[in-house]
C-alpha positions as CSV (number, residue, x, y, z in Angstrom):
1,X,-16.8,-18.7,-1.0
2,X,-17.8,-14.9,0.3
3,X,-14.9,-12.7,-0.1
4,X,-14.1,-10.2,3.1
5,X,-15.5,-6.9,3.7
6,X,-12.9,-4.3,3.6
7,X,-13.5,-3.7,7.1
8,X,-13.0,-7.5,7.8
9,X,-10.0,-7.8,5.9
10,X,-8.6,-4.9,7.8
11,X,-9.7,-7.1,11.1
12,X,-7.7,-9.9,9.4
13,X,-4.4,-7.9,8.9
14,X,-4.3,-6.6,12.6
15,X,-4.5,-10.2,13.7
16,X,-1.5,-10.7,11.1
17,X,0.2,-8.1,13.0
18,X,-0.4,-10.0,16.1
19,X,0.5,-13.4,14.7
20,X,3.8,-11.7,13.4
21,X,4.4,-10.8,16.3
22,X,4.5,-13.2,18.1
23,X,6.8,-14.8,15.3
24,X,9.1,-12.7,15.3
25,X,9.7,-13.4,18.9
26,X,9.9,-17.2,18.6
27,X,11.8,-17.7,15.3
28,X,15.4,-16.4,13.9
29,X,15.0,-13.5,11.7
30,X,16.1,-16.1,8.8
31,X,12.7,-18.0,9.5
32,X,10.3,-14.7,9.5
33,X,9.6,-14.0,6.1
34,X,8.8,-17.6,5.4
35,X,6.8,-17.8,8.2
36,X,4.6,-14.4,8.1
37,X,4.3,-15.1,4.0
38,X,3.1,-18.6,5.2
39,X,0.6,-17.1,7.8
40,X,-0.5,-14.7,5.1
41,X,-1.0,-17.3,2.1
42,X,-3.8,-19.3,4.0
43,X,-5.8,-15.8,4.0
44,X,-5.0,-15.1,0.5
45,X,-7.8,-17.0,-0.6
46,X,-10.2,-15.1,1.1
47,X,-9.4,-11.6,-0.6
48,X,-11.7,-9.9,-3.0
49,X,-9.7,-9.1,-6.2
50,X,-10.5,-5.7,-5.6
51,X,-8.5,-5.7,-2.2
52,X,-5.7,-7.5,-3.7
53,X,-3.5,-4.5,-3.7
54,X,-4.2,-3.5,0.1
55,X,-3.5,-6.8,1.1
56,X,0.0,-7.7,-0.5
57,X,1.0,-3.8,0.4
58,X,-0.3,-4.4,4.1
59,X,1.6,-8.2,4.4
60,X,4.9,-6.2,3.0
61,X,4.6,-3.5,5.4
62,X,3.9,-6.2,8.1
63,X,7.1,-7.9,6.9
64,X,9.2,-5.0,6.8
65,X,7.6,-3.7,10.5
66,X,9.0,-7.1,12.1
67,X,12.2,-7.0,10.0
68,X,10.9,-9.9,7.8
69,X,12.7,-8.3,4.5
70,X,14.9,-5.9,4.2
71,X,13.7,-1.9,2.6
72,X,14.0,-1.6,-0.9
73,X,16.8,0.6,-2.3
74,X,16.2,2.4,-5.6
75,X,19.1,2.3,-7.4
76,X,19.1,5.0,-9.9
């Protein structure tokens, strides 16, 4: 299988950012982060290793954008 441009991938990720949001409007906030992480899983597969990175960072800040997880506290 042919792996996404960068410029594809990016494509991909806005329609994430669509599909979230239309998530987070139809399911309870308990449901989103199952549901985006489910929604991002089935495009996994079509992510160069070498866009790894900017994909799991762009699906977190997705998931944090639509209130899917909670911020991360450092706790020093």
């Amino acid at each position: 299988m042919t792996h996404l441009t960068r410029s594809q991938l990016d494509e991909l990720l806005q329609g994430l950012r669509d599909q979230a949001a239309r998530i987070a409007r139809e399911l309870p906030a308990a449901d989103l982060a199952d549901a985006i992480a489910g929604e991002a899983e089935a495009l996994e597969h079509r992510v160069a290793a070498n866009d790894s990175d900017h994909f799991h960072s762009e699906v977190a800040a997705i998931m944090l954008a639509f209130g899917a997880v909670e911020p991360e506290v450092n706790h020093e």
